[in-house]
mmCIF file as Biopython writes it, N, C-alpha, C and O atoms, coordinates in Angstrom:
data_model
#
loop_
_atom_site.group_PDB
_atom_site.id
_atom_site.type_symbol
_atom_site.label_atom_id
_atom_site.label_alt_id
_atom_site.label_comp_id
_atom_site.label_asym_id
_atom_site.label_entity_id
_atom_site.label_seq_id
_atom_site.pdbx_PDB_ins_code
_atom_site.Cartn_x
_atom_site.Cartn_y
_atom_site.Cartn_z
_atom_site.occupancy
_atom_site.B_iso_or_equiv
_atom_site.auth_seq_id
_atom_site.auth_asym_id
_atom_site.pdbx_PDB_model_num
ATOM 1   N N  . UNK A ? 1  ? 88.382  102.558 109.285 1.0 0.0 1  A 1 
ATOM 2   C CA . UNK A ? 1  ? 89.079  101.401 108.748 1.0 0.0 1  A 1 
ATOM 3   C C  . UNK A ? 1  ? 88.362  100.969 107.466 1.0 0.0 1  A 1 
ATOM 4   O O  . UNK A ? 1  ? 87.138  100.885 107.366 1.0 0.0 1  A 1 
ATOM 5   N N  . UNK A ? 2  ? 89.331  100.675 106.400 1.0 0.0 2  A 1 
ATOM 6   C CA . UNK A ? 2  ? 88.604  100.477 105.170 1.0 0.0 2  A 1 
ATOM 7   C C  . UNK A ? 2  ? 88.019  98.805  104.977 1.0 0.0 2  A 1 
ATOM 8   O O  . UNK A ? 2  ? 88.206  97.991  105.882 1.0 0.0 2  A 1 
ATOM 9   N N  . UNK A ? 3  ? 87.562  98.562  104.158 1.0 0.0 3  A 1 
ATOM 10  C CA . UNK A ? 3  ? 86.977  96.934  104.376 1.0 0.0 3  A 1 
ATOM 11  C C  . UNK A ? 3  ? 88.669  95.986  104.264 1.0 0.0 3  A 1 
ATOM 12  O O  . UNK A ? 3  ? 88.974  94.890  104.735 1.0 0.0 3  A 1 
ATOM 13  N N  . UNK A ? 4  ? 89.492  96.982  103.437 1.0 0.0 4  A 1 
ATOM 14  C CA . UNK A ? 4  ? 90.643  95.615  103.026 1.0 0.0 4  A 1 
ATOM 15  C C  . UNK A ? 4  ? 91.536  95.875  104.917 1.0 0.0 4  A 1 
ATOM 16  O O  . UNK A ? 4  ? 91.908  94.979  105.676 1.0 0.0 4  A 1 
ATOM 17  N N  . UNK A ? 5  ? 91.612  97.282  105.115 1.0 0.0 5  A 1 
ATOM 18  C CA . UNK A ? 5  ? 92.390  97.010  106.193 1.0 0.0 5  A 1 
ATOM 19  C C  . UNK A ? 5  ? 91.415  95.993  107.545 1.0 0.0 5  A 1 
ATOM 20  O O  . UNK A ? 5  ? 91.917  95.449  108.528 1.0 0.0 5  A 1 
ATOM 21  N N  . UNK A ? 6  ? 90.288  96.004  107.239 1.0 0.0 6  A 1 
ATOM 22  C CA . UNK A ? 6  ? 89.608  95.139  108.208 1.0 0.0 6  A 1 
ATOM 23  C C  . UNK A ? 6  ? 90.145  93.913  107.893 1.0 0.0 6  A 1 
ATOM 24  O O  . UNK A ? 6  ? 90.848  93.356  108.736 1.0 0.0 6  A 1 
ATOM 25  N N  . UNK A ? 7  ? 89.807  93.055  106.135 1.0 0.0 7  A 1 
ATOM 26  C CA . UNK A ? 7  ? 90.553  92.187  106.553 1.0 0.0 7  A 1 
ATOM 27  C C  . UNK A ? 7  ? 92.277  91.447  106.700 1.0 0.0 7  A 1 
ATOM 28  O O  . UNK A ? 7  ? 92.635  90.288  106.911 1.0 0.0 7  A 1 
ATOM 29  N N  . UNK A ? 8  ? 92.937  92.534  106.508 1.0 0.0 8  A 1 
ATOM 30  C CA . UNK A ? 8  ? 94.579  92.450  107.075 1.0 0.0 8  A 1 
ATOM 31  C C  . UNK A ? 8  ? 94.326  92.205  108.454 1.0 0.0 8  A 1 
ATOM 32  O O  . UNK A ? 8  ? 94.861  91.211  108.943 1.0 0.0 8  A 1 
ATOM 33  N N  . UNK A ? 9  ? 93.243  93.296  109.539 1.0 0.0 9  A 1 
ATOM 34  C CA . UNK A ? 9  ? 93.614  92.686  110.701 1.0 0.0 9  A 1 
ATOM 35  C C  . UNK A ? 9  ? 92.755  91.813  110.873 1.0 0.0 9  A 1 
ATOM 36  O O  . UNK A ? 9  ? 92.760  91.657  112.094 1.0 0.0 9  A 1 
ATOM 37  N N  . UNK A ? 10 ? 91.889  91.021  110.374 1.0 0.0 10 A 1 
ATOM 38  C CA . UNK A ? 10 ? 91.553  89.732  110.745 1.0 0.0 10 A 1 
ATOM 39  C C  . UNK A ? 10 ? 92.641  88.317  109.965 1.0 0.0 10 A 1 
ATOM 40  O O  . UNK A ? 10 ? 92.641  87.126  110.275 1.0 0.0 10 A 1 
ATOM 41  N N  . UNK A ? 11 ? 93.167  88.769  109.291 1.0 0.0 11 A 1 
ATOM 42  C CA . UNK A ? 11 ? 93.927  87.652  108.794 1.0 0.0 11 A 1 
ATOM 43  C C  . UNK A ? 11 ? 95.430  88.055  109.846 1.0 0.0 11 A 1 
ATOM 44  O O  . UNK A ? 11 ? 96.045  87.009  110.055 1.0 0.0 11 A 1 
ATOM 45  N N  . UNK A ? 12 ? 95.917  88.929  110.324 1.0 0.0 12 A 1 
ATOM 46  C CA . UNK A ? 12 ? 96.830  88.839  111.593 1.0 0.0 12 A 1 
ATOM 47  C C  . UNK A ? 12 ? 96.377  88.274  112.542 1.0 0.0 12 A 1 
ATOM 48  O O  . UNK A ? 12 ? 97.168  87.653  113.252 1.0 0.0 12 A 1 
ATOM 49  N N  . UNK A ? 13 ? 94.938  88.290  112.889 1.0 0.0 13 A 1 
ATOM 50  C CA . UNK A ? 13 ? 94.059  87.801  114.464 1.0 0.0 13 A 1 
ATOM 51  C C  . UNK A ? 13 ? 94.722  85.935  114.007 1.0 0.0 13 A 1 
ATOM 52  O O  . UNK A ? 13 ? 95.310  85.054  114.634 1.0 0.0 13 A 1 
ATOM 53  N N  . UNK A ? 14 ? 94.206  86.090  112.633 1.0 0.0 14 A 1 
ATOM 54  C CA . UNK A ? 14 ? 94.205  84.059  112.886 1.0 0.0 14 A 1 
ATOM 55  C C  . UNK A ? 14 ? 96.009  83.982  112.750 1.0 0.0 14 A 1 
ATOM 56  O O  . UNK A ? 14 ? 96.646  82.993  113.114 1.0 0.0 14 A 1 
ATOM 57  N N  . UNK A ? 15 ? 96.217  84.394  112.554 1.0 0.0 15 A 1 
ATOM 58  C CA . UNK A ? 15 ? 97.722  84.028  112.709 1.0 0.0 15 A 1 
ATOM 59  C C  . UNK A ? 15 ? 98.549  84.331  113.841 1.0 0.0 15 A 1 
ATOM 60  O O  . UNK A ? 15 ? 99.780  84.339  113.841 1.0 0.0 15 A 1 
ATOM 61  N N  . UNK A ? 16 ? 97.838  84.564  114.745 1.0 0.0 16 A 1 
ATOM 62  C CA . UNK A ? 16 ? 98.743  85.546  115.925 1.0 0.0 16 A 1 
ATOM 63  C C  . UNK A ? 16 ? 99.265  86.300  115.985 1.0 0.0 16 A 1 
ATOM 64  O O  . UNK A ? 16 ? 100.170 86.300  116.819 1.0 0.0 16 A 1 
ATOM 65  N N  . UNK A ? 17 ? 99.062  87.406  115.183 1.0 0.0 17 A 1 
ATOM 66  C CA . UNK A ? 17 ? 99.539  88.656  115.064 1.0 0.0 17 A 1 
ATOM 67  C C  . UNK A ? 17 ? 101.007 88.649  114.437 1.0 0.0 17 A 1 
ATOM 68  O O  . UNK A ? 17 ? 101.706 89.623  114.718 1.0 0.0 17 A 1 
ATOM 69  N N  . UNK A ? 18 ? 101.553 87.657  113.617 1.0 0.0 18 A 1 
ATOM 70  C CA . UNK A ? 18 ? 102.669 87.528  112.872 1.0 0.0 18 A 1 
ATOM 71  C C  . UNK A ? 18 ? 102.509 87.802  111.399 1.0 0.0 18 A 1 
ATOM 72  O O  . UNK A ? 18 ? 101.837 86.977  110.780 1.0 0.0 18 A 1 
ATOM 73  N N  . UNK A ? 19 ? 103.064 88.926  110.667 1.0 0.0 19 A 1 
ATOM 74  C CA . UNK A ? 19 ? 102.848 89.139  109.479 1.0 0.0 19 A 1 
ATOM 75  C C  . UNK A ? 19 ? 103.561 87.859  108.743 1.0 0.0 19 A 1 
ATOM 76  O O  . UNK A ? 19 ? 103.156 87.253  107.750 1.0 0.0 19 A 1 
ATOM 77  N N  . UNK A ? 20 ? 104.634 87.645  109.449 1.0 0.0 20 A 1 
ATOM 78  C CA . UNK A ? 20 ? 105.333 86.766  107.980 1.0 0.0 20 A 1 
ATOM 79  C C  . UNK A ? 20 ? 104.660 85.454  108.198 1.0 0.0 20 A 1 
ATOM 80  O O  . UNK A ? 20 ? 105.083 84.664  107.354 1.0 0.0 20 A 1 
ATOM 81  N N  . UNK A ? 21 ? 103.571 84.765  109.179 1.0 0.0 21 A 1 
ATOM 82  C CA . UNK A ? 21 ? 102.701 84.062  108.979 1.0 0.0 21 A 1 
ATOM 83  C C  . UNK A ? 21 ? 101.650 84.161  107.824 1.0 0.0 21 A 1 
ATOM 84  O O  . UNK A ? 21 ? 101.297 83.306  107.012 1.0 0.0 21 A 1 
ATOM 85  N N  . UNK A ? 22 ? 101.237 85.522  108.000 1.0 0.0 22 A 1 
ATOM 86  C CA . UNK A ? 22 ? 100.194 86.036  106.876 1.0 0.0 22 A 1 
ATOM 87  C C  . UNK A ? 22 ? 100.524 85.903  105.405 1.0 0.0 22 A 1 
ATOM 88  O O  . UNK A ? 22 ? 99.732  85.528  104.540 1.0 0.0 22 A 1 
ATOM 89  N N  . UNK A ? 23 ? 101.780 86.252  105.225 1.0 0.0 23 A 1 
ATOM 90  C CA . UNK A ? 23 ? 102.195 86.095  103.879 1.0 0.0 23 A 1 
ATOM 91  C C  . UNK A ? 23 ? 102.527 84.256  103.656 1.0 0.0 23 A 1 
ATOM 92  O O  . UNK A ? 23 ? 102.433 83.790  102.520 1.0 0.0 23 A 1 
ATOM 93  N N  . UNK A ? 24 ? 102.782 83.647  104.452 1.0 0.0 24 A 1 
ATOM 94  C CA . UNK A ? 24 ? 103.148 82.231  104.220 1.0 0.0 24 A 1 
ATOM 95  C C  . UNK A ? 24 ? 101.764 81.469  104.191 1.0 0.0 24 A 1 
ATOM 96  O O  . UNK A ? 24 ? 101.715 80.250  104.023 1.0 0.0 24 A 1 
ATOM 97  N N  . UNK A ? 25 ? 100.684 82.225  104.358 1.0 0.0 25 A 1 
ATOM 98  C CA . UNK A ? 25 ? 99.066  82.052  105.009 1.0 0.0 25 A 1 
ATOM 99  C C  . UNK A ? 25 ? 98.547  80.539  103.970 1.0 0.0 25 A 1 
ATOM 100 O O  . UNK A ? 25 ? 98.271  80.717  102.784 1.0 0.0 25 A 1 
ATOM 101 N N  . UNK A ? 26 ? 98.483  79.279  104.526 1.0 0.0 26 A 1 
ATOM 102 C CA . UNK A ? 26 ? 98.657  77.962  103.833 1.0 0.0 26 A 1 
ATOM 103 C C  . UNK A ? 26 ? 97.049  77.482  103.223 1.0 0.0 26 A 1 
ATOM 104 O O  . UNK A ? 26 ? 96.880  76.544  102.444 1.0 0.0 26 A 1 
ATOM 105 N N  . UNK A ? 27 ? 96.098  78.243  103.705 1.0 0.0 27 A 1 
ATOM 106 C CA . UNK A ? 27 ? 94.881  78.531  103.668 1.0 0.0 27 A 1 
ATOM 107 C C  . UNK A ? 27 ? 94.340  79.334  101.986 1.0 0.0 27 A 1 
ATOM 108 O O  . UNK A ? 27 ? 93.535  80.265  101.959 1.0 0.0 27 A 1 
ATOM 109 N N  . UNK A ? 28 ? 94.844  78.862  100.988 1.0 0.0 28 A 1 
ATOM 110 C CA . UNK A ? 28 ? 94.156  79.559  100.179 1.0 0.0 28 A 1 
ATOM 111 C C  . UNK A ? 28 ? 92.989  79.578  99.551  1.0 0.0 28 A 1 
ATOM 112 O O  . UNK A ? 28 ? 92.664  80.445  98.741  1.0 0.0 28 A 1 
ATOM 113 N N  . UNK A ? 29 ? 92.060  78.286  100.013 1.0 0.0 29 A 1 
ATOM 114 C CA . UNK A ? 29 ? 90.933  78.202  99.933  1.0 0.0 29 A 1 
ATOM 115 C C  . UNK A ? 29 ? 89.794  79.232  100.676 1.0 0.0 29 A 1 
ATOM 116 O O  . UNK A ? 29 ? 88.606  78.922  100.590 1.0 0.0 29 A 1 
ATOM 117 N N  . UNK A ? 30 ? 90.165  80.377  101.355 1.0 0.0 30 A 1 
ATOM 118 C CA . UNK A ? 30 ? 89.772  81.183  102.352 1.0 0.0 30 A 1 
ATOM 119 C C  . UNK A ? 30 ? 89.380  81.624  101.544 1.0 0.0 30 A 1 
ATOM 120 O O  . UNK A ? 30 ? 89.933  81.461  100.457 1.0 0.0 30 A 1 
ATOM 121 N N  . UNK A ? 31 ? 87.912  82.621  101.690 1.0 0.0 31 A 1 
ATOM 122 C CA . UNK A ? 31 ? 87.822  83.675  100.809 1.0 0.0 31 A 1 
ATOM 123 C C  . UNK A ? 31 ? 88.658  85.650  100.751 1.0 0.0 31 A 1 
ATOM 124 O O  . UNK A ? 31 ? 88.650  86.625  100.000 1.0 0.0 31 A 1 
ATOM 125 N N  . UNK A ? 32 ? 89.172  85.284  101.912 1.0 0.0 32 A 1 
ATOM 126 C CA . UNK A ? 32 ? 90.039  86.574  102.253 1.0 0.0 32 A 1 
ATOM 127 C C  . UNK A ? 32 ? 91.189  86.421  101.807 1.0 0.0 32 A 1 
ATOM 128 O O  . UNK A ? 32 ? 91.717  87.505  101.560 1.0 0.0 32 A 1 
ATOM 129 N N  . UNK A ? 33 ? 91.994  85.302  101.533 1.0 0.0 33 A 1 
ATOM 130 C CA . UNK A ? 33 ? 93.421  84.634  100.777 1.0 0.0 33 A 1 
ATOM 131 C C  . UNK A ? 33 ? 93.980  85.979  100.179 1.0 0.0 33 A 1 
ATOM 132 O O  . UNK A ? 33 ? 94.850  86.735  100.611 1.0 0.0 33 A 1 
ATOM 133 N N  . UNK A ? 34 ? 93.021  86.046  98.780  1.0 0.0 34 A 1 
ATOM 134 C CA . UNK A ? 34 ? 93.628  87.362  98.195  1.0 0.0 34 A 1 
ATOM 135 C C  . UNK A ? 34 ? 94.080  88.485  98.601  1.0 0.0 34 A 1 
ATOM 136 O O  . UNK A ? 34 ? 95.074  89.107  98.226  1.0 0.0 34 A 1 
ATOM 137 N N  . UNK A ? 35 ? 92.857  88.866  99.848  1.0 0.0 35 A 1 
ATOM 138 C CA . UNK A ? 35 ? 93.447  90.171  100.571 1.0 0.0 35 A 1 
ATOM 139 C C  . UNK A ? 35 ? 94.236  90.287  101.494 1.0 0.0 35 A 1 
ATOM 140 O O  . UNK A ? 35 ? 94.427  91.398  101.988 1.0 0.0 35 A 1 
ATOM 141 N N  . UNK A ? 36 ? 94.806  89.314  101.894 1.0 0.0 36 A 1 
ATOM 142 C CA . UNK A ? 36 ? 95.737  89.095  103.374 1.0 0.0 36 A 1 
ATOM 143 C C  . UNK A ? 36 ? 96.575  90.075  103.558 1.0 0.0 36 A 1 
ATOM 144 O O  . UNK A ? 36 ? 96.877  90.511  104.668 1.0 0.0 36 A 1 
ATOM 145 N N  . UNK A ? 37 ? 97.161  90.636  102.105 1.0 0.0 37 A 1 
ATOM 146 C CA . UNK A ? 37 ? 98.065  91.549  102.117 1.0 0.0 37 A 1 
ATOM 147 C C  . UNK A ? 37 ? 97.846  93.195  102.477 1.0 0.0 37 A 1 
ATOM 148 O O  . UNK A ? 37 ? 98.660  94.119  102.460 1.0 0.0 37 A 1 
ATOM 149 N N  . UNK A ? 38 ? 96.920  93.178  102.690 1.0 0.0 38 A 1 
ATOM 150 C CA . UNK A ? 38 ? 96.034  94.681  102.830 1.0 0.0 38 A 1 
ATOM 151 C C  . UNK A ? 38 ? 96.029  95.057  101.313 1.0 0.0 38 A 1 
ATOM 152 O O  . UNK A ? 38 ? 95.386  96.105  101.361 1.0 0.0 38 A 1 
ATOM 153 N N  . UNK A ? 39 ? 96.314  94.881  100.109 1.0 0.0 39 A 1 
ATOM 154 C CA . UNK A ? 39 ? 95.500  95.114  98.949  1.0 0.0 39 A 1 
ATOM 155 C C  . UNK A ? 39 ? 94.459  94.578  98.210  1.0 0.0 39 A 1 
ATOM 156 O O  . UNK A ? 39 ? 94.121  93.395  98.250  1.0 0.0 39 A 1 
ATOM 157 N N  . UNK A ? 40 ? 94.057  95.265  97.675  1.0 0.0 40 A 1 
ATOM 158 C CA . UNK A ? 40 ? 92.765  94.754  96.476  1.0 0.0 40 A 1 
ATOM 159 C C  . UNK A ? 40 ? 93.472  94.308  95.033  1.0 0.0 40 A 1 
ATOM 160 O O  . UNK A ? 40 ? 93.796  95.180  94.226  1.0 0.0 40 A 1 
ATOM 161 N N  . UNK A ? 41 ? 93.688  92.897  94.763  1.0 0.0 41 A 1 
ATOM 162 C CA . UNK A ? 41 ? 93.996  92.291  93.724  1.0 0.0 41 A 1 
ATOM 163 C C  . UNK A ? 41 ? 93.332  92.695  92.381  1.0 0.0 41 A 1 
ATOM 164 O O  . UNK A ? 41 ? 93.743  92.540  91.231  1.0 0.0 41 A 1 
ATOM 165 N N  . UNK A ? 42 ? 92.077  93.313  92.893  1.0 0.0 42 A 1 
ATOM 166 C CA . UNK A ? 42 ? 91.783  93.388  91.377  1.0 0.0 42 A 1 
ATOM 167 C C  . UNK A ? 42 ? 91.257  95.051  91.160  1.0 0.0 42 A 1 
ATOM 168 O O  . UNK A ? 42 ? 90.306  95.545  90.555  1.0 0.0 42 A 1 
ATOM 169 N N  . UNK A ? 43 ? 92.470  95.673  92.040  1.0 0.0 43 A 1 
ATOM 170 C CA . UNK A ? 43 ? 92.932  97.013  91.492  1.0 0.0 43 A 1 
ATOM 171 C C  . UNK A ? 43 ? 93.855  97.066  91.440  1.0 0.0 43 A 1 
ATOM 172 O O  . UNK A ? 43 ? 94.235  98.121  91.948  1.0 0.0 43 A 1 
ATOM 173 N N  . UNK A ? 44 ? 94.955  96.243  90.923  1.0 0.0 44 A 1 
ATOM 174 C CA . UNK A ? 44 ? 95.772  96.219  90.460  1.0 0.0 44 A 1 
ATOM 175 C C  . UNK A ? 44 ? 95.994  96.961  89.114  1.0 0.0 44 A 1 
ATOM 176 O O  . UNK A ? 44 ? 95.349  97.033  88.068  1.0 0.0 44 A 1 
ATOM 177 N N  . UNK A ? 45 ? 97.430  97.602  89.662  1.0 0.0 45 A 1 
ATOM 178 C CA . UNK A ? 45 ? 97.868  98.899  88.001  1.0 0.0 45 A 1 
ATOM 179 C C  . UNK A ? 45 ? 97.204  100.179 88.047  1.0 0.0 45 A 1 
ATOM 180 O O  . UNK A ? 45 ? 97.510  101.141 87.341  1.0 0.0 45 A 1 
ATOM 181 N N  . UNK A ? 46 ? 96.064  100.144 89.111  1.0 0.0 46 A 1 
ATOM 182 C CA . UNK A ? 46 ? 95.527  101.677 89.492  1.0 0.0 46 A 1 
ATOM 183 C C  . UNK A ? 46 ? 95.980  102.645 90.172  1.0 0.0 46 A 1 
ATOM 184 O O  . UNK A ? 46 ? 96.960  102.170 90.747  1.0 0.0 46 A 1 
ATOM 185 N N  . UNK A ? 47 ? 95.877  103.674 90.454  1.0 0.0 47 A 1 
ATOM 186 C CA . UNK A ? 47 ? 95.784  104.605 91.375  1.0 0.0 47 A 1 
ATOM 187 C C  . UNK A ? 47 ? 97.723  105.490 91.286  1.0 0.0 47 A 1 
ATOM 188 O O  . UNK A ? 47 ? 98.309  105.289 90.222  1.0 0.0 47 A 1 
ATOM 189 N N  . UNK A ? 48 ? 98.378  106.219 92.208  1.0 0.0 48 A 1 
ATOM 190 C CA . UNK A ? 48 ? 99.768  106.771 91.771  1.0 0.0 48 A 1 
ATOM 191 C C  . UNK A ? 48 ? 100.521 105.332 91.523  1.0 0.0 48 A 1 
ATOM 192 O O  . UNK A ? 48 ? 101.363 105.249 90.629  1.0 0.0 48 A 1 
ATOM 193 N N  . UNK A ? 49 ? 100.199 104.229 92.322  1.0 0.0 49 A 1 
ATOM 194 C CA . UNK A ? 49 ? 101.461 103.455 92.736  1.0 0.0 49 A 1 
ATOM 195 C C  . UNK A ? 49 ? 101.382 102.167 91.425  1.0 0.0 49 A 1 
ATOM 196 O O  . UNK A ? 49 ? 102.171 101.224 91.374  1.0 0.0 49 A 1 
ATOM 197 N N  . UNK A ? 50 ? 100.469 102.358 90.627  1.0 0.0 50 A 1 
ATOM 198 C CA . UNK A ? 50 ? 100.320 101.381 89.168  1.0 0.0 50 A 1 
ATOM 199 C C  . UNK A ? 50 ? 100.876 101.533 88.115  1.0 0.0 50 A 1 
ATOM 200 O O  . UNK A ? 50 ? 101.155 102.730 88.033  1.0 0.0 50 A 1 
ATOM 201 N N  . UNK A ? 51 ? 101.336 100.793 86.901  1.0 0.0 51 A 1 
ATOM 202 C CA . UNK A ? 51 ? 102.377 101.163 86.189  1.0 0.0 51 A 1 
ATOM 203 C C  . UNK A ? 51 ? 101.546 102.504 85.440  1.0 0.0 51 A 1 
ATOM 204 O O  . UNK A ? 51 ? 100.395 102.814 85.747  1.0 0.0 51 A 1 
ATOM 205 N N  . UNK A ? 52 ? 102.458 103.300 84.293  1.0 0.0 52 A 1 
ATOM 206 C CA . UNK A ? 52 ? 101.469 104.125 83.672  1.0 0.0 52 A 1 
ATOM 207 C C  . UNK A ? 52 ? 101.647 102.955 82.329  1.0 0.0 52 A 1 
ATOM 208 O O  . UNK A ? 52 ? 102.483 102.170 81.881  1.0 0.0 52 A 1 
ATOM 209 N N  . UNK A ? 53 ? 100.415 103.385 82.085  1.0 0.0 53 A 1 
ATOM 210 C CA . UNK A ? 53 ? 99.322  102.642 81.057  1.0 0.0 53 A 1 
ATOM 211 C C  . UNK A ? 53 ? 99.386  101.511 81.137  1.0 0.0 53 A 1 
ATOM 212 O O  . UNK A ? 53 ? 99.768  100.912 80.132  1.0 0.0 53 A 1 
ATOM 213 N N  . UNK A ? 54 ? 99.038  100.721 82.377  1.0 0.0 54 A 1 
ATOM 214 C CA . UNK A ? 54 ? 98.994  99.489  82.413  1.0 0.0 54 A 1 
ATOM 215 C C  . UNK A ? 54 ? 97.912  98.637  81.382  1.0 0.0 54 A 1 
ATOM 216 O O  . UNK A ? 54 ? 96.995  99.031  80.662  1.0 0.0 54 A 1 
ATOM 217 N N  . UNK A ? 55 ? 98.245  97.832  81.552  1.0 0.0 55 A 1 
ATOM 218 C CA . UNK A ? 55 ? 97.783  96.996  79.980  1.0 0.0 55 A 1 
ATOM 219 C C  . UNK A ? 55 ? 97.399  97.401  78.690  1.0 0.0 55 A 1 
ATOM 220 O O  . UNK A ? 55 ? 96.566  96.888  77.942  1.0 0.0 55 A 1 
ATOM 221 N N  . UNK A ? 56 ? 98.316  98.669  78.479  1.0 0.0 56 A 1 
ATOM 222 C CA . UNK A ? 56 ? 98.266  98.817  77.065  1.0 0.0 56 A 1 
ATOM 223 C C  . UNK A ? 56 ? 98.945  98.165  76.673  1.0 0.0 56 A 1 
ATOM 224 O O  . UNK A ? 56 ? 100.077 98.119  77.154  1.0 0.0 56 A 1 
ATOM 225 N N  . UNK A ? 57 ? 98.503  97.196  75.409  1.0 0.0 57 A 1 
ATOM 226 C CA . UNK A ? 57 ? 99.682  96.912  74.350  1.0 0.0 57 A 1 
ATOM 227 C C  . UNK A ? 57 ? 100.362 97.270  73.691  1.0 0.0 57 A 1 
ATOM 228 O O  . UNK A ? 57 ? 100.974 96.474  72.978  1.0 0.0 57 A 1 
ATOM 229 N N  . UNK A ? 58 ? 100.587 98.625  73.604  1.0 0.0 58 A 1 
ATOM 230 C CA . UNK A ? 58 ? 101.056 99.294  72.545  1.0 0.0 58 A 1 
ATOM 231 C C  . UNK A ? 58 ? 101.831 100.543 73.084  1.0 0.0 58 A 1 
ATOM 232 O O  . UNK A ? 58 ? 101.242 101.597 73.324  1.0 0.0 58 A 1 
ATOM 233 N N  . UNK A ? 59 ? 103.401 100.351 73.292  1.0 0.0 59 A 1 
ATOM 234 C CA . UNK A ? 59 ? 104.206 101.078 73.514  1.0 0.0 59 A 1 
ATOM 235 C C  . UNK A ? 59 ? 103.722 102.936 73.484  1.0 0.0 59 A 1 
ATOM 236 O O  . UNK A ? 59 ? 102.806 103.246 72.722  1.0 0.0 59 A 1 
ATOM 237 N N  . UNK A ? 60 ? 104.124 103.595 73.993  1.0 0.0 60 A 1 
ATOM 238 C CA . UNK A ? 60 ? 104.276 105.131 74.631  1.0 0.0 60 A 1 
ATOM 239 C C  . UNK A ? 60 ? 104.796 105.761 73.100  1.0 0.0 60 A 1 
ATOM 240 O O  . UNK A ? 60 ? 104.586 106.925 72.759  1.0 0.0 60 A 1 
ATOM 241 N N  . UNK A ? 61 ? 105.583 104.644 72.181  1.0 0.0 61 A 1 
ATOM 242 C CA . UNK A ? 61 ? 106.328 105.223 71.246  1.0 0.0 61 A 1 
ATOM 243 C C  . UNK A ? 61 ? 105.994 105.067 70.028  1.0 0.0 61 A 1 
ATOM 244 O O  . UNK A ? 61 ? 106.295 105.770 69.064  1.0 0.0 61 A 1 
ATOM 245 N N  . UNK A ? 62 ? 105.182 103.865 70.086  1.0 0.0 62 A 1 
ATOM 246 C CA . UNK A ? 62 ? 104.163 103.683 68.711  1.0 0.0 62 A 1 
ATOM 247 C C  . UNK A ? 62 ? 102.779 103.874 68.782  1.0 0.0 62 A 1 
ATOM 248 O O  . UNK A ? 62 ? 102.046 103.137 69.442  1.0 0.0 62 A 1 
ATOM 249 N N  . UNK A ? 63 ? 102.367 104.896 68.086  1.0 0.0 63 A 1 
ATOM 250 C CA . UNK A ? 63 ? 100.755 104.945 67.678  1.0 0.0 63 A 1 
ATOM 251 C C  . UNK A ? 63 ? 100.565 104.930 66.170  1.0 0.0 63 A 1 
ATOM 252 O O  . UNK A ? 63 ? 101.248 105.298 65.213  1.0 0.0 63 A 1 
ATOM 253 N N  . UNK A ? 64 ? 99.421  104.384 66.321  1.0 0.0 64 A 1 
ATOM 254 C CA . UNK A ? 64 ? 98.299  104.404 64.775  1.0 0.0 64 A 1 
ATOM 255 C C  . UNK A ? 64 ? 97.178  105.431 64.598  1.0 0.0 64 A 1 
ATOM 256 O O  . UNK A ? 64 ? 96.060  105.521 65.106  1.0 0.0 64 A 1 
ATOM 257 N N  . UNK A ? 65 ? 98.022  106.372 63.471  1.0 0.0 65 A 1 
ATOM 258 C CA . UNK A ? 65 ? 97.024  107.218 62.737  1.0 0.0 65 A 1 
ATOM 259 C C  . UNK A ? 65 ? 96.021  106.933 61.274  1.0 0.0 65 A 1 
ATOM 260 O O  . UNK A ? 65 ? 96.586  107.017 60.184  1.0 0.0 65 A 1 
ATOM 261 N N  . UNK A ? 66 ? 94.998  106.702 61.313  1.0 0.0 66 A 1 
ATOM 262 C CA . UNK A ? 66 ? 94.398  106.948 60.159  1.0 0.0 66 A 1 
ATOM 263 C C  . UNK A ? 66 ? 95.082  105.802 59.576  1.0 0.0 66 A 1 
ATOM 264 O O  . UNK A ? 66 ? 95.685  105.988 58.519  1.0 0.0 66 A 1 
ATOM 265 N N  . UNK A ? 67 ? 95.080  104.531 60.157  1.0 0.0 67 A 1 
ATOM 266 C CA . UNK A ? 67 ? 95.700  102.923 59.967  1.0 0.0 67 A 1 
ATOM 267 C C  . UNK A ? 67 ? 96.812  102.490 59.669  1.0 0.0 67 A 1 
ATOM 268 O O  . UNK A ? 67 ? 96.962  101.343 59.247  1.0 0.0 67 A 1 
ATOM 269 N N  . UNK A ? 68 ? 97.891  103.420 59.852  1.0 0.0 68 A 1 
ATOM 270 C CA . UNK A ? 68 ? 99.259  103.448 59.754  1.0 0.0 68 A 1 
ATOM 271 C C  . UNK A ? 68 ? 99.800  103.584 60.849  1.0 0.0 68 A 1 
ATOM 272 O O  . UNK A ? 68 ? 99.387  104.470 61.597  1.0 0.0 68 A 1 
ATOM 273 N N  . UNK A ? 69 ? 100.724 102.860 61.187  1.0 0.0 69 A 1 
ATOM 274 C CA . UNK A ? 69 ? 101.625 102.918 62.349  1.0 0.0 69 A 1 
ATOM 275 C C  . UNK A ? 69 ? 103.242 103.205 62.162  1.0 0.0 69 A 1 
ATOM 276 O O  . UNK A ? 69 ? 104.177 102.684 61.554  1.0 0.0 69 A 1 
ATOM 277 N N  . UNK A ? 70 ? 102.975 104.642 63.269  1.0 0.0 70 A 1 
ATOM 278 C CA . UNK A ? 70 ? 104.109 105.194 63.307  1.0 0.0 70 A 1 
ATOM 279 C C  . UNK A ? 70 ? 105.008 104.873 64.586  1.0 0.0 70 A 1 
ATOM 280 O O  . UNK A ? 70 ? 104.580 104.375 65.628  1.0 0.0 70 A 1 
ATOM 281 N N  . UNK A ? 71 ? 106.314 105.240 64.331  1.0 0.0 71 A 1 
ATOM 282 C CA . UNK A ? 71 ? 107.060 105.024 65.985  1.0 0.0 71 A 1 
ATOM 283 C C  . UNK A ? 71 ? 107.999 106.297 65.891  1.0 0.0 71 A 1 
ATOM 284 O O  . UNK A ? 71 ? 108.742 106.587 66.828  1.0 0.0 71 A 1 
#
């Protein structure tokens, strides 16, 4: 069990085993809040399921060569 799925099932334990409690979870002062969902918030945009090139600013269709920008 990975640390986030540990705490998904401790944030089901305090809720009684009701997910759509978990997501309504009124407690956000918790320090687990963020993870309730079984993800890591701040891998967000990583891994297959993240956008591609997340937080680039700069479109797939415009690049800058040699300080000119082409599209």
């Amino acid at each position: 069990m990975t640390p986030v799925q540990a705490i998904r099932a401790k944030c089901l334990d305090c809720m009684c085993g009701n997910a759509a409690e978990v997501r309504r979870c009124p407690c956000d002062g918790c320090t687990l809040y963020p993870f309730r969902m079984g993800h890591n918030p701040n891998r967000a945009g990583r891994g297959r399921n993240g956008p591609l090139f997340a937080g680039n600013p700069v479109s797939s269709a415009t690049f800058e060569r040699d300080g000119v920008t082409e599209v």
